[in-house]
C-alpha positions in Angstrom: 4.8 86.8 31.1 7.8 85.0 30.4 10.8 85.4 32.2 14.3 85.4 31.8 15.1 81.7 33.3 12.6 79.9 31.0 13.6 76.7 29.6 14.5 75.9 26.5 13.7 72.7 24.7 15.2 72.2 20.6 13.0 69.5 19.2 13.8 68.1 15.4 10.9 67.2 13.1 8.9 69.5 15.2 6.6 70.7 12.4 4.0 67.4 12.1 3.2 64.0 14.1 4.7 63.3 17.2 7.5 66.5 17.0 4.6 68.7 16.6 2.9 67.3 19.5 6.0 67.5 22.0 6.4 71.2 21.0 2.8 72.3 21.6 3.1 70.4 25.1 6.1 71.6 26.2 5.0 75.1 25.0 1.8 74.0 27.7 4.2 73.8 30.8 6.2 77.0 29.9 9.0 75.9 28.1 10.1 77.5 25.3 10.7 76.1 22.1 13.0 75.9 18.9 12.0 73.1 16.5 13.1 72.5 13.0 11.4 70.9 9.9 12.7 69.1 7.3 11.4 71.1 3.4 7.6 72.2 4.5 8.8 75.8 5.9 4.8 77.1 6.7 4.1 73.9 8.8 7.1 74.7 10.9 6.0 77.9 11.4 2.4 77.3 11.6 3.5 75.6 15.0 5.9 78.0 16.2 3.0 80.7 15.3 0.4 79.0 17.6 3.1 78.6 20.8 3.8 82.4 20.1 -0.1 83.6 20.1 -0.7 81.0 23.3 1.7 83.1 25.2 4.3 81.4 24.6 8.0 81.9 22.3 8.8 79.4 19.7 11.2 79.9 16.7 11.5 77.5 13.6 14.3 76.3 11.7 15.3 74.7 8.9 17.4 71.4 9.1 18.1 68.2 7.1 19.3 65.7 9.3 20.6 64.1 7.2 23.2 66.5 6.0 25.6 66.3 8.6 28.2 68.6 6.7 25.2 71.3 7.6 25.4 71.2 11.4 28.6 73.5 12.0 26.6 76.0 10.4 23.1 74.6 12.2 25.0 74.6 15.7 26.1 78.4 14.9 22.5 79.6 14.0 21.6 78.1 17.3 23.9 80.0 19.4 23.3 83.1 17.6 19.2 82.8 18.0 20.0 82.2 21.5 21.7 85.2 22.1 19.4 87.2 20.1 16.1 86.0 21.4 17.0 84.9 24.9 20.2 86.6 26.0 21.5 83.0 26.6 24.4 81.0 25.3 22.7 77.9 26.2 19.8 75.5 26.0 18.1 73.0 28.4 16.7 69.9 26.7 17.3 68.5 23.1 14.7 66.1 21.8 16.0 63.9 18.5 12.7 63.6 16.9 13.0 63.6 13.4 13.0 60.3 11.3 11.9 58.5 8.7 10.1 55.5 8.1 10.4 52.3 6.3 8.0 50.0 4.1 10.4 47.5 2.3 11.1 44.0 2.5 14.6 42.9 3.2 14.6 41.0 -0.4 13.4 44.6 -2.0 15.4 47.5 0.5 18.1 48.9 -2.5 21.6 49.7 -0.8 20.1 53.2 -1.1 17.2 52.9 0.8 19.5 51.5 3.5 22.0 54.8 3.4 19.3 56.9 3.9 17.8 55.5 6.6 20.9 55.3 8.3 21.9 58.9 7.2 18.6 60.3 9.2 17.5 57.5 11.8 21.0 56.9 13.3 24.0 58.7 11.7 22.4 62.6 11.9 21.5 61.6 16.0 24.4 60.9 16.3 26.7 63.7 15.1 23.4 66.5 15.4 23.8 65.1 19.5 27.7 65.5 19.3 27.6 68.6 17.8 25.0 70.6 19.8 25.8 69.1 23.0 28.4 71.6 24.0 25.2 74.3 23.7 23.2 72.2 26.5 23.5 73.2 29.9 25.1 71.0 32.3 22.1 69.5 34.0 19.8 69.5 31.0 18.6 66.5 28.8 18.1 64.3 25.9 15.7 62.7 24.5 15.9 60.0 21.4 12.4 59.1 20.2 13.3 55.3 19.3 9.9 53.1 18.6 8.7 50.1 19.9 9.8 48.0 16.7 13.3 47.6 18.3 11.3 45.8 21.1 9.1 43.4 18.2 9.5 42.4 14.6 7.1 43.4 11.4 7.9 42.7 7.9 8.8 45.9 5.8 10.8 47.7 8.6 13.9 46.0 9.4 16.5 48.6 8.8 14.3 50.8 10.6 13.9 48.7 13.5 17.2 48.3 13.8 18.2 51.2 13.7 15.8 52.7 16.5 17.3 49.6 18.9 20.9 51.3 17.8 19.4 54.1 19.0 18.5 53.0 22.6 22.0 51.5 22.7 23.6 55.2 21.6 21.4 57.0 24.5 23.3 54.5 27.2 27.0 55.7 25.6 25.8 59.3 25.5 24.6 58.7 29.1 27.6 57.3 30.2 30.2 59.9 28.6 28.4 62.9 29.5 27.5 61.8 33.6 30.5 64.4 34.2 28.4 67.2 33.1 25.3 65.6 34.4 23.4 65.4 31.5 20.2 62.5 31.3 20.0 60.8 28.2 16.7 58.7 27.7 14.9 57.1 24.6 11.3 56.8 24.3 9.8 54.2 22.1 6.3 55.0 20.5 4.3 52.3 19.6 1.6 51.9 16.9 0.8 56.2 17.1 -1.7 57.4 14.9 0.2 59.4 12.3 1.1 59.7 8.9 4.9 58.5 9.6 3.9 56.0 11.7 1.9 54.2 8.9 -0.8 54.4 12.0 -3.5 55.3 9.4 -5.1 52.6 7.3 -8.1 51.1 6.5 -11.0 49.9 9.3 -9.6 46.1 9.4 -6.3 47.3 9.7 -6.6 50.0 12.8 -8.5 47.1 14.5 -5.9 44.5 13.9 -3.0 47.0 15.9 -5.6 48.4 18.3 -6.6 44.2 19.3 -2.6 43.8 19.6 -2.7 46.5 22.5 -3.4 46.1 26.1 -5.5 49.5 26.0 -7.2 48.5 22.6 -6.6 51.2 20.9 -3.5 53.1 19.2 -2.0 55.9 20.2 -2.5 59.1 19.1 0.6 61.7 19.0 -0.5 64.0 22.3 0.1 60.3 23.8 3.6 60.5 22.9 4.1 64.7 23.0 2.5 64.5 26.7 4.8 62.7 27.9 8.0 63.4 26.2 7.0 67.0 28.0 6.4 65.6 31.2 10.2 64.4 31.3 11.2 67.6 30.5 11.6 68.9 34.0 12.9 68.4 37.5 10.1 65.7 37.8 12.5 63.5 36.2 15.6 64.3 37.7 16.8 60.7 38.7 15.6 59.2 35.3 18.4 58.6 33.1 19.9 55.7 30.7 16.3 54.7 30.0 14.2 52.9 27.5 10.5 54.1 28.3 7.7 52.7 26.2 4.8 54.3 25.0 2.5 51.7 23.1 -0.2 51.1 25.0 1.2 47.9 26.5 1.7 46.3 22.7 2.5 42.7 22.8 2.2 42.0 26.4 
């Protein structure tokens, strides 16, 4: 039976991969859960359907990150779905999940390749963050799922790459600004995960090249990732903040 003073977590690009994964294990240790998806409306709500027969409560949304002029509007949806399903005027923890990949050579990545990349993988974390912050509870937490590319180098993802180490330098700032109110801010860094963003899924040769490049020998798989994104999300963590955590495996070692 859930009770009034469950958590909340909001995790973006919860309807596939790794989002899908945090939301299903947060859901696990009794936390409930709003998630959004991008254009695929039943996957969302495929996920938020399973939480809610488990025993647990999970609502989905719609949201393109990458229209920021949408978030006014997005940030007042939340507020109202608070009040209406939880009697609250707040939320706990606020995982930046959603993304999208790259697989273009710097000679071949068109100025509007670049925009978009920046429109979803920095500029929407940043002003999505901004925006809902003033919803979090002083206390609570967020979480900006960077990858291990801002750690090494592939061909074909640059922007990306780059991006995700902008990324772990933004979670610092918002770290910094928002120590008043006590809110963590932490990244974690996926390595080579098994999913269809991720570009994880290939051919046989392929999957044994990146397994051979990690400590463990294999790659990840998302519940690697989801696990223990929703192992943060509690008290358990309560002195980890600022951080860049790593979940690869022990790639490039």
């Amino acid at each position: 039976m859930k009770t009034a003073t469950a958590k909340i977590v909001l995790v973006t690009g919860g309807s596939r991969g790794i989002g899908k994964s945090i939301a299903l294990n947060a859901a696990q240790r009794g936390i409930d859960v709003i998630l959004t998806y991008n254009s695929n409306s039943d996957q969302g709500k495929a996920v938020a359907d399973t939480i809610n027969r488990s025993g647990g409560k999970a609502i989905a949304l719609q949201l393109d990150t990458s229209k920021t002029s949408s978030f006014n509007d997005f940030s007042d949806q939340i507020a109202q779905v608070l009040k209406q399903e939880w009697n609250r005027e707040d939320f706990d923890y606020l995982v930046n999940n959603a993304g999208i990949s790259q697989r273009t050579l710097i000679k071949d990545t068109t100025e509007e390749q670049f925009d978009e990349l920046v429109d979803v993988n920095f500029k929407g974390v940043f002003f999505l963050t901004q925006k809902l912050i003033p919803l979090i509870v002083d206390g609570g937490q967020v979480i900006n799922i960077s990858s291990g590319l801002a750690r090494f180098a592939f061909p074909g993802v640059a922007v990306y790459g780059a991006l995700k180490s902008a990324i772990e330098g933004l979670t610092r700032y918002f770290a910094k600004e928002y120590a008043g109110r006590k809110i963590r801010v932490n990244s974690v860094a996926p390595g080579a995960i098994d999913t269809e963003f991720g570009g994880g899924k290939g051919d046989g040769s392929h999957r044994e090249q990146i397994a051979g490049m990690t400590a463990l020998g294999r790659l990840g798989v998302a519940d690697d990732v989801g696990m223990f994104v929703a192992s943060l999300l509690s008290e358990d963590s309560r002195f980890v903040n600022a951080q860049r955590i790593e979940i690869s495996g022990g790639m490039f070692i």
